[in-house]
C-alpha beads as a LAMMPS data file, in Angstrom:
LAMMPS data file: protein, C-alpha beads

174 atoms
173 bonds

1 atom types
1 bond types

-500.0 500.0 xlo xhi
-500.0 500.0 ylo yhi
-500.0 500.0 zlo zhi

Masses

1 110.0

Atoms # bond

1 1 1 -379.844 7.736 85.319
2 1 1 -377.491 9.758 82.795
3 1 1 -380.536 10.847 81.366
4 1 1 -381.765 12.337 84.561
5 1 1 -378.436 14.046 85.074
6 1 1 -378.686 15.538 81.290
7 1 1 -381.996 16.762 81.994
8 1 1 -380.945 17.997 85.524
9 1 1 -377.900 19.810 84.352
10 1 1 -380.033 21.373 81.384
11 1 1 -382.738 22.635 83.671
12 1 1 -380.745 23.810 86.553
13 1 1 -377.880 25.396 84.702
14 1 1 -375.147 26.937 86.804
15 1 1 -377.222 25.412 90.177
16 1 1 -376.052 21.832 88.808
17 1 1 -372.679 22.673 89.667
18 1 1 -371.552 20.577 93.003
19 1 1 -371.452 22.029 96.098
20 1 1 -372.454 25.821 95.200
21 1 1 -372.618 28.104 97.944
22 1 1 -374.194 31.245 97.727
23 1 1 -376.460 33.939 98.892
24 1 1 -377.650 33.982 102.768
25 1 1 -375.631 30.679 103.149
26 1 1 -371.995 32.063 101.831
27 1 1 -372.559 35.445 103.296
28 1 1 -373.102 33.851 106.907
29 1 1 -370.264 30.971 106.288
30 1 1 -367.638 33.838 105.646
31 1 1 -368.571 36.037 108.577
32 1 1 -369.218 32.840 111.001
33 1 1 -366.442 34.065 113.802
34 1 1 -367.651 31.783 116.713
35 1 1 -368.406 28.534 116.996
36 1 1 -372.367 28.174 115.432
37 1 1 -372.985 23.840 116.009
38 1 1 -376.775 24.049 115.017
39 1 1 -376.721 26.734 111.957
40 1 1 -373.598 24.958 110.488
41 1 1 -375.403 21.279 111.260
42 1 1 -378.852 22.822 109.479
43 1 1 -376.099 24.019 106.681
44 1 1 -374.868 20.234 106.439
45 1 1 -378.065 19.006 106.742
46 1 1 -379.639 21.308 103.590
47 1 1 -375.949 20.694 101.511
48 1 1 -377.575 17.023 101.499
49 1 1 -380.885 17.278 100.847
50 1 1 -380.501 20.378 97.908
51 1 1 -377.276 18.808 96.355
52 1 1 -378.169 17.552 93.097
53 1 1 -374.871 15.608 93.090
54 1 1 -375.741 13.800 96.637
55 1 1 -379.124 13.122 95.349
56 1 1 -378.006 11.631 91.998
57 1 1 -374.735 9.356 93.246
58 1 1 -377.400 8.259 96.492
59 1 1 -380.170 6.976 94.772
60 1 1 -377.537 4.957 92.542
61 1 1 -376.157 3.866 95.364
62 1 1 -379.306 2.618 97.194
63 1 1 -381.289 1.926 93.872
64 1 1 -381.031 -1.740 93.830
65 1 1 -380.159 -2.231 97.899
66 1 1 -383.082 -4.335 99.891
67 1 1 -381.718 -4.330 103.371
68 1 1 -381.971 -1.472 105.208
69 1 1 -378.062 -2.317 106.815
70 1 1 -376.706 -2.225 103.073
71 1 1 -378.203 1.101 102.437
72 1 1 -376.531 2.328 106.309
73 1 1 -373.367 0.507 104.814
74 1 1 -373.158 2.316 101.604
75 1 1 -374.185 5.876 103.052
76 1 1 -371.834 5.952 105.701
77 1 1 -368.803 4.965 103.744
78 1 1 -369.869 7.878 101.124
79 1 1 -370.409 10.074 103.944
80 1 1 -366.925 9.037 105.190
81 1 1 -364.997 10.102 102.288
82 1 1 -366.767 12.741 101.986
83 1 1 -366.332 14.110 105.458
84 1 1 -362.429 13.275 105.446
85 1 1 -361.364 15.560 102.449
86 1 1 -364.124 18.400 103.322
87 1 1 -361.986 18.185 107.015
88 1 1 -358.881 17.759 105.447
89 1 1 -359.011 20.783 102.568
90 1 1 -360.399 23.004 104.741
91 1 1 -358.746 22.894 107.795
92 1 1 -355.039 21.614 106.298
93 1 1 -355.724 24.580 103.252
94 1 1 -355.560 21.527 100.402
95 1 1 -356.502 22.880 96.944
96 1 1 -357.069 21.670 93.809
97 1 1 -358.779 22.786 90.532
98 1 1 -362.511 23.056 91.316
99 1 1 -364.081 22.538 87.815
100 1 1 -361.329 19.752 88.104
101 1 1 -363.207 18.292 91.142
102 1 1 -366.566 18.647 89.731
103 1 1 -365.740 16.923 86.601
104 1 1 -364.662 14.212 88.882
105 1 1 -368.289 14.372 90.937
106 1 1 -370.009 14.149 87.462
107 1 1 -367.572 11.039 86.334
108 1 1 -369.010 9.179 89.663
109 1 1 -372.742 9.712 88.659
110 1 1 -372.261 8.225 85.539
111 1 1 -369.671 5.576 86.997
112 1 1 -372.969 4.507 89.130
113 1 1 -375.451 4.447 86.443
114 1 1 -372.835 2.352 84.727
115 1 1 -372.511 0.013 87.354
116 1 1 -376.000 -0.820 88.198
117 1 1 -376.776 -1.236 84.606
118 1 1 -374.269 -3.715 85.347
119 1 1 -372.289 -2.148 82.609
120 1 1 -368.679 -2.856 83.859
121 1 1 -369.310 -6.979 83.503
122 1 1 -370.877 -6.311 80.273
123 1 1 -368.035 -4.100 79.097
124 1 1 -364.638 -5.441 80.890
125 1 1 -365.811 -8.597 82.397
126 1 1 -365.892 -7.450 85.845
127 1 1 -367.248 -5.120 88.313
128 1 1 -365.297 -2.706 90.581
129 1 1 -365.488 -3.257 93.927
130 1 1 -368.192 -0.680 95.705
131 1 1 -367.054 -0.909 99.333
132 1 1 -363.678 0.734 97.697
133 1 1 -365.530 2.885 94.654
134 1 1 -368.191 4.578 97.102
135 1 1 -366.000 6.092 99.906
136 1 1 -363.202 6.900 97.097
137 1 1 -366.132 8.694 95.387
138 1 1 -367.183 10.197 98.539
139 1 1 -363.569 11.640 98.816
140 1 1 -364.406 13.648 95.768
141 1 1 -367.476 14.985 96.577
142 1 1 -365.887 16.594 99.949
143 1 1 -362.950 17.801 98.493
144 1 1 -365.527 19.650 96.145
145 1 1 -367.605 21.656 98.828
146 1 1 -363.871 22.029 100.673
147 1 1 -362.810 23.867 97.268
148 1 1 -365.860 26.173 97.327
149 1 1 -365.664 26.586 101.110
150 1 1 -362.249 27.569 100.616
151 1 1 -362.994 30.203 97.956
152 1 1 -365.181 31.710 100.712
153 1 1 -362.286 32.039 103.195
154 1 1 -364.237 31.543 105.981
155 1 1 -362.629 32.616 109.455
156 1 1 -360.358 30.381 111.256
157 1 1 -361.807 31.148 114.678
158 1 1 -364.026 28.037 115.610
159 1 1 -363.875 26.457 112.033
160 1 1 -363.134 22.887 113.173
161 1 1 -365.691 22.927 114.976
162 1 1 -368.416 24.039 112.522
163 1 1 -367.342 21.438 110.054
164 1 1 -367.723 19.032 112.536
165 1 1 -371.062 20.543 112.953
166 1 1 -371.589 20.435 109.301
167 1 1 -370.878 16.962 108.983
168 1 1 -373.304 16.340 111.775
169 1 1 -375.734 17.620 109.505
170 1 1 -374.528 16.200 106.527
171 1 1 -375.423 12.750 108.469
172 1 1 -378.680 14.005 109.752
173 1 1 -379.643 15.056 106.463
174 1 1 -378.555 11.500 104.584

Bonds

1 1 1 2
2 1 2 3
3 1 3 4
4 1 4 5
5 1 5 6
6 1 6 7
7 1 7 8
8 1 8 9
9 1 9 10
10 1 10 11
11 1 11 12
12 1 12 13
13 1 13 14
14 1 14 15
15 1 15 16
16 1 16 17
17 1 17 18
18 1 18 19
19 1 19 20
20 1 20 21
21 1 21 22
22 1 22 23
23 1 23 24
24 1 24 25
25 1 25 26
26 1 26 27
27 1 27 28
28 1 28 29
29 1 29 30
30 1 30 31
31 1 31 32
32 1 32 33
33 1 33 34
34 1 34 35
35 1 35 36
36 1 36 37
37 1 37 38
38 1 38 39
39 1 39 40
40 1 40 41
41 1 41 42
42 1 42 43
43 1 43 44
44 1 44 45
45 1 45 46
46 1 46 47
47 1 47 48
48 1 48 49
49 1 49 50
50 1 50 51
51 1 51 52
52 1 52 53
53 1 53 54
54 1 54 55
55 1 55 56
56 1 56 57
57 1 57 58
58 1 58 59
59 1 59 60
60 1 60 61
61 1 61 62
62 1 62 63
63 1 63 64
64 1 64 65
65 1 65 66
66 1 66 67
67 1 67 68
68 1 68 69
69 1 69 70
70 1 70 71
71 1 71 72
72 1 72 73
73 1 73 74
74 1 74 75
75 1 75 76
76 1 76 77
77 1 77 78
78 1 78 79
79 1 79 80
80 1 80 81
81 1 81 82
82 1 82 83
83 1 83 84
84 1 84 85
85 1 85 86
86 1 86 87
87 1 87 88
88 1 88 89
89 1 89 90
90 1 90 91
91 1 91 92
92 1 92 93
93 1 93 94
94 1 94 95
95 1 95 96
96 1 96 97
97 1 97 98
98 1 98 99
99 1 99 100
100 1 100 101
101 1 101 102
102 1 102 103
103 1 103 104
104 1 104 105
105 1 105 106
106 1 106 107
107 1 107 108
108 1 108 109
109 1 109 110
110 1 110 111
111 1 111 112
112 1 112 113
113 1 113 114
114 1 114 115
115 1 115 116
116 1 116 117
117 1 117 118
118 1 118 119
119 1 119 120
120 1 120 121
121 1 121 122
122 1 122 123
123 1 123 124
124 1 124 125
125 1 125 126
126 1 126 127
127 1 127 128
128 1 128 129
129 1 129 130
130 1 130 131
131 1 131 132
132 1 132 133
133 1 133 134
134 1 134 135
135 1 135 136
136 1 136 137
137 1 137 138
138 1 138 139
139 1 139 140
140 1 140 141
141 1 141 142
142 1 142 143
143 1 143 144
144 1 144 145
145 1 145 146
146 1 146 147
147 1 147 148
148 1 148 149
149 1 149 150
150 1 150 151
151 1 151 152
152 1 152 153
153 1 153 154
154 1 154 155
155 1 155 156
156 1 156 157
157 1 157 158
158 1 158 159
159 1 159 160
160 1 160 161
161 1 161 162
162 1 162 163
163 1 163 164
164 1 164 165
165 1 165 166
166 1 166 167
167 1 167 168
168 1 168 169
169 1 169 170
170 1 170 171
171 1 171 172
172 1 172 173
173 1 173 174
């Protein structure tokens, strides 16, 4: 898995950032001045399925799941964190260092390659605890598209509602 990262991040460059926004997609997010539920879900929904990051720290999560409830388990408590400090940074203006915040993305890829090569009982004689490392995990990965979101100073006019569209995609797209 930190292989495929290494080889991702080489290949993709700037685009294996987390949670880059640009073009179409940050021109329309800054000018959005009305509430927009299905092109901010579709947003949410693409954020998921084009995020290297999501991809990477998902299929650790799920690699070594069988039942289909463990997988709904794990995904939704990711998707929780997540969609608590994307709500929270945007809408309560939170900040933080962004390259701070992606380091910290990158750290949980490599935590969960670590931990389902059951590295942490090989290493330290334990394992952490993944119904607490996932969501706290999650928390990073929101607070990361919050700080580029942010940077785009989108308007405040409907913008609670579009995240909770967002995140309604985000879902959909998981």
């Amino acid at each position: 898995m930190v292989v495929a990262v290494a080889i991702c991040s080489a290949l993709l460059g700037a685009e294996a950032l987390a949670h880059g926004i640009g073009g179409k997609d940050a021109a329309f997010v800054a000018s959005a001045t009305g509430p927009e539920p299905f092109a901010f879900a579709y947003l949410g929904a693409k954020h998921m399925v084009t995020g290297i990051d999501h991809l990477l720290f998902l299929a650790g999560i799920v690699f070594f799941l069988h039942r289909l409830s463990h997988i709904a388990l794990y995904v939704t408590l990711f998707s929780l964190g997540h969609s608590l400090t994307l709500l929270a940074g945007v809408l309560f203006d939170i900040h933080a260092d962004s390259n701070l915040i992606d380091a910290l993305i990158g750290l949980s890829i490599v935590y969960k390659a670590l931990d389902n090569l059951d590295g942490f009982q090989t290493l330290f004689g334990f394992r952490p605890n993944p119904r607490l490392a996932i969501p706290a995990f999650g928390l990073a990965h929101g607070f990361g598209l919050a700080t580029k979101l942010q940077a785009l100073a989108p308007p405040k006019a409907a913008l609670a509602a579009n995240l909770v569209a967002f995140n309604v995609g985000v879902e959909i797209g998981q």
